[in-house]
C-alpha positions in Angstrom: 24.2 28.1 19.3 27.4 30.8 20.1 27.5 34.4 19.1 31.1 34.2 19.6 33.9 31.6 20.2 36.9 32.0 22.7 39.7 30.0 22.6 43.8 30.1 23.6 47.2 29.0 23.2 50.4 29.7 24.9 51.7 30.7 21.9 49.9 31.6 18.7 52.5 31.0 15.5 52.7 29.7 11.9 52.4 26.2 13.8 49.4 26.4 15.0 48.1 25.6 11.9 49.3 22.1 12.6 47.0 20.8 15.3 47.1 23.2 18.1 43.4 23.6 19.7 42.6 26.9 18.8 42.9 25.8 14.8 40.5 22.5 15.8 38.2 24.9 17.3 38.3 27.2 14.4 37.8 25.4 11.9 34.4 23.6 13.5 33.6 27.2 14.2 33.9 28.3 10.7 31.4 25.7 9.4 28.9 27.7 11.7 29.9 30.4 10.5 31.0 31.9 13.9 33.6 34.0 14.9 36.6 32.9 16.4 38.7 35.3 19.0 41.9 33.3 19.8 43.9 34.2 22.8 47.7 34.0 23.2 50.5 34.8 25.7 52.5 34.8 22.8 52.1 36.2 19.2 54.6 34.8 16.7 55.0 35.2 13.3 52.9 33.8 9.9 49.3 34.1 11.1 47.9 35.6 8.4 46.8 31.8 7.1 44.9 31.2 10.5 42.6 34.1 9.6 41.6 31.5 6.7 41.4 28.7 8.7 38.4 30.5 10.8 40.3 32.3 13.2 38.3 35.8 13.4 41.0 37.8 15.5 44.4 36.9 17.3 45.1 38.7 20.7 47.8 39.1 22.8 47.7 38.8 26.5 51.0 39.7 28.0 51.2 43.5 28.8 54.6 43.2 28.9 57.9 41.0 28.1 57.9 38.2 30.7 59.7 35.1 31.3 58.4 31.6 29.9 57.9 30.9 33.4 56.3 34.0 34.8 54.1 33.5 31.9 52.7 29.8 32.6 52.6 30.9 35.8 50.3 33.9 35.4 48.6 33.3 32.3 45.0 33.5 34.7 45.9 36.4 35.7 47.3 38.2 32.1 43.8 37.1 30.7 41.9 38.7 33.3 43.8 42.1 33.9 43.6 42.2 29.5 39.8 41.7 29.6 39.5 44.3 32.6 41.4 47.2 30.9 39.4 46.3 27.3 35.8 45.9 29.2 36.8 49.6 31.5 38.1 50.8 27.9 35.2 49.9 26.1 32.9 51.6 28.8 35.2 54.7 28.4 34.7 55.0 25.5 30.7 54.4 25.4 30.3 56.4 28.5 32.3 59.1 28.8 34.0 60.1 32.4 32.9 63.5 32.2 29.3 62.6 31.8 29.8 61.5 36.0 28.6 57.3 34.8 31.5 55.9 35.5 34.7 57.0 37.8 38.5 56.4 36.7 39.2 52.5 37.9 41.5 52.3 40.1 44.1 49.1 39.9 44.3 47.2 43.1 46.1 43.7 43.4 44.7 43.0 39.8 41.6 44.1 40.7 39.9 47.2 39.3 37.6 49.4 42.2 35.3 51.9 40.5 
């Protein structure tokens, strides 16, 4: 019993379709009828029939353009500092800074300090 699903790939493309785990995932998922949020370092093209296949939503982790090697290396760390800024974004936006909740993060080594 899942509210949600979370899955990933390296690289998220019209061949995932094929056999890459996050369509396997999906597509038990979808006969649950529970959503799917697929992770990727990399976003390619022809997605659209994933959304189909039970994939709810497609995200990109990489804030920037990396190498393929910088990526492996640090895909840990691009899911976490991705989830960070979208969990302190999220709380911006519910609790506003001016109301005094919640102080501007500050990034340090990865790590957000409030």
């Amino acid at each position: 019993d899942a509210d949600y699903v979370f899955t990933g790939e390296g690289s998220i493309d019209f061949q995932t379709k094929y056999g890459k785990t996050p369509i396997g995932v999906a597509k038990i998922a979808k006969k649950y009828e529970v959503p799917v949020i697929a992770f990727a370092g990399k976003v390619g093209k022809g997605i659209e029939e994933l959304y189909e296949m039970g994939i709810t939503s497609v995200i990109g982790i990489l804030p920037e353009i990396v190498t393929i090697e910088e990526a492996l290396k640090s895909g840990k760390m691009f899911l976490d500092y991705y989830l960070k800024c979208r969990v302190i974004n999220t709380l911006h936006f519910l609790i506003p800074p001016q109301q005094g909740y919640l102080q501007e993060p500050i990034l340090v080594n990865q790590d957000f300090l409030f």
